[in-house]
C-alpha positions in Angstrom: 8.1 -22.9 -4.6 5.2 -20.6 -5.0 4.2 -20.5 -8.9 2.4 -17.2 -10.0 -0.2 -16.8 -13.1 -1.5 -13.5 -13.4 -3.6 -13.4 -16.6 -4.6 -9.6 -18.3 -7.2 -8.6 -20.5 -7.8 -5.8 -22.8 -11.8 -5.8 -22.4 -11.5 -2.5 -24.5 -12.4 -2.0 -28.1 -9.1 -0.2 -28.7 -5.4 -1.2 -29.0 -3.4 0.4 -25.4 0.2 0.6 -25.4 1.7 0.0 -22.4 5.7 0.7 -21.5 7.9 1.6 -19.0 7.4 5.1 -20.5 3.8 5.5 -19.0 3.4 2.4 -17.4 4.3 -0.3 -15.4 3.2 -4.1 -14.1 4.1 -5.6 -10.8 4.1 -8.0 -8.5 4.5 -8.3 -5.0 4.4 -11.4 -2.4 4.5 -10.6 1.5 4.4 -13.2 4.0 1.0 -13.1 6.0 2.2 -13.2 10.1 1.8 -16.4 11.5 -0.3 -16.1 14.6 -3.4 -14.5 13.8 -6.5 -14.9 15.9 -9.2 -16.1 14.0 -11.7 -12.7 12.8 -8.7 -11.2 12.2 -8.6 -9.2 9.1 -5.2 -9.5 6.8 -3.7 -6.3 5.5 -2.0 -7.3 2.2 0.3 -4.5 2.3 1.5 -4.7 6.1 3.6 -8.0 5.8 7.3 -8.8 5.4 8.2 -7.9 1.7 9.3 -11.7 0.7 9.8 -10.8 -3.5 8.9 -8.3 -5.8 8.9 -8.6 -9.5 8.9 -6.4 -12.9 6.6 -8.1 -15.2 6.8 -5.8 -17.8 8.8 -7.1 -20.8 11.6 -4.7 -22.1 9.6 -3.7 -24.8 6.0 -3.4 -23.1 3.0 -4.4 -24.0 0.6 -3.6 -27.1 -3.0 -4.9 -25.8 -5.2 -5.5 -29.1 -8.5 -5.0 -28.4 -10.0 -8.1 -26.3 -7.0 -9.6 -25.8 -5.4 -11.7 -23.3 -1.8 -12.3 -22.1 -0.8 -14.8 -20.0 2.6 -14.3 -17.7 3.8 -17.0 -15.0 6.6 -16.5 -12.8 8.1 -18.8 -10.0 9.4 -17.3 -6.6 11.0 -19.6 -3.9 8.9 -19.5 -0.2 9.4 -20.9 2.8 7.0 -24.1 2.9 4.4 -23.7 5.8 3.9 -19.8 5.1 0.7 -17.9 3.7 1.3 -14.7 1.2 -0.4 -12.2 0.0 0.5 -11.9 -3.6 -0.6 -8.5 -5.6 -0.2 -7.8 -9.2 -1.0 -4.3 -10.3 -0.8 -3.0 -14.1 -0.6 1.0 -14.2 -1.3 3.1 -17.6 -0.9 6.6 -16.7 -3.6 7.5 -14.3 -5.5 3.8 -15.3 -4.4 0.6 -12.9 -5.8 -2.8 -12.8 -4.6 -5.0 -9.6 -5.4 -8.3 -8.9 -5.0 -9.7 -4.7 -5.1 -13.3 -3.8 -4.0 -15.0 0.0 -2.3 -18.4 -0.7 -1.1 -21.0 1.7 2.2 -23.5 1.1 1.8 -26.2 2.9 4.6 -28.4 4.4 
């Protein structure tokens, strides 16, 4: 089981509303290929599509200024695999995204 905490942050002085209206927040976790030669560089966005998730509550968010939110999710993974997780918040023309590489080991 792969447990995911992405972690946002208003660094503005002003309050942004964000909904399903003019925004969204998502995240996706593709399975890295096995096999790769060492120097090899990983495209995030190439692997097998393993889960994808809304984080957006029904209701959106309403960032005061400075603020943080905190949102954890749990996906199920094959042990033994590495992923490419990617979260990416949108606000119109605005995004944030966040990449990481993880490993599960056996």
């Amino acid at each position: 089981m792969l447990v995911v905490h992405v972690k946002s942050k208003n660094s503005a002085n002003t309050v942004l509303d964000v909904d399903s209206s003019n925004g969204s927040f998502n995240l996706e976790v593709r399975r890295v290929p096995d096999g790769l030669r060492s120097g090899s560089q990983v495209d995030a966005e190439a692997g097998e599509l393993v889960a994808s998730r809304n984080l957006m509550p029904d209701d959106g968010w309403r960032f005061l200024p400075l603020a943080e939110f905190d949102n954890t999710t749990a996906i199920v993974v094959p042990a033994g695999g590495t992923f490419a997780l990617s979260a990416e918040l949108k606000r119109g023309e605005d995004y944030e995204a966040a990449e990481q590489i993880v490993h599960v080991p056996r």
